[in-house]
C-alpha positions as CSV (number, residue, x, y, z in Angstrom):
1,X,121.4,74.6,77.5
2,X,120.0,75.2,74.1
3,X,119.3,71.7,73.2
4,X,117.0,71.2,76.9
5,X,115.6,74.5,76.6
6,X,112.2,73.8,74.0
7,X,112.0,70.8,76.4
8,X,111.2,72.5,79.5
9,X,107.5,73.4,78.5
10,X,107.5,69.3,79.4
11,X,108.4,69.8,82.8
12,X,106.5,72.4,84.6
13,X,106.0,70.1,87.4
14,X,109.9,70.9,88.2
15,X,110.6,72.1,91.5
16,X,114.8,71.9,91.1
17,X,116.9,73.0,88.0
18,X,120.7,72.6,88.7
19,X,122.9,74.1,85.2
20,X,126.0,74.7,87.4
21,X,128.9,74.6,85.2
22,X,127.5,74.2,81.9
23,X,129.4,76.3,80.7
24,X,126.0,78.0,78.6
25,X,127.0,81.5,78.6
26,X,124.9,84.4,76.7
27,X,123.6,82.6,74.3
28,X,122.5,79.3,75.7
29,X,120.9,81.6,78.5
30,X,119.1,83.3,75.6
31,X,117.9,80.4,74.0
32,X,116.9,78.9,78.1
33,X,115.4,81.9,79.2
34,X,111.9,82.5,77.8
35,X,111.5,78.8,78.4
36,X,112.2,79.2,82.1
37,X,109.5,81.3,82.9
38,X,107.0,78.5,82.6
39,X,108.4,76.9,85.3
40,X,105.3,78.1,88.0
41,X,106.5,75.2,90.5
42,X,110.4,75.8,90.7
43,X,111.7,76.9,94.2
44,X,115.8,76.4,93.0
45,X,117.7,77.8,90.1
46,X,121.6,77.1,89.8
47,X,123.0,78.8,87.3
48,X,127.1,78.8,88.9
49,X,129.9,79.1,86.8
50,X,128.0,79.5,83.0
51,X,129.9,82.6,82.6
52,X,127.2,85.0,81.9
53,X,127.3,88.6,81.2
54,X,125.4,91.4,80.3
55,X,123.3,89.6,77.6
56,X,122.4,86.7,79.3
57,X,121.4,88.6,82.3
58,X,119.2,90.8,80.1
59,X,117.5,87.5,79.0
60,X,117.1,85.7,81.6
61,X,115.7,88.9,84.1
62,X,111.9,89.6,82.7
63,X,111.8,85.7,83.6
64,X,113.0,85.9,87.0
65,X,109.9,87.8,88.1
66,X,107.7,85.3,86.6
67,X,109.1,82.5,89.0
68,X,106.7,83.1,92.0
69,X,108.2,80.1,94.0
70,X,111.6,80.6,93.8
71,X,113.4,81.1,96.1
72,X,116.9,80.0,96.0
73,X,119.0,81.3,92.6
């Protein structure tokens, strides 16, 4: 996750991410997270079985609320 993550800027046509078992945990969700908020156009976010706790949820919450379109996480 950290390696895509200065790549999503690219790709805010994206309408789909799937992460599911990447295995990212806190900090690839830390280095994801600010990133993902540019995504204006994504409806589904996977995020299964990257093992995160309290710090990657802390990271990756202020985003959630700029994702107007999603709807399935």
């Amino acid at each position: 996750m950290q390696a895509l993550a200065p790549h999503l800027e690219m790709l805010s046509f994206l309408t789909s991410l799937n992460l599911d078992e990447n295995w990212g945990g806190d900090v690839g969700m830390q280095a994801l997270a600010p990133h993902l908020g540019r995504l204006s156009s994504l409806t589904s976010l996977n995020l299964a079985e990257n093992h995160l706790r309290v710090e990657g949820m802390q990271a990756l919450a202020p985003q959630l609320g700029r994702l107007s379109s999603l709807t399935s996480l």
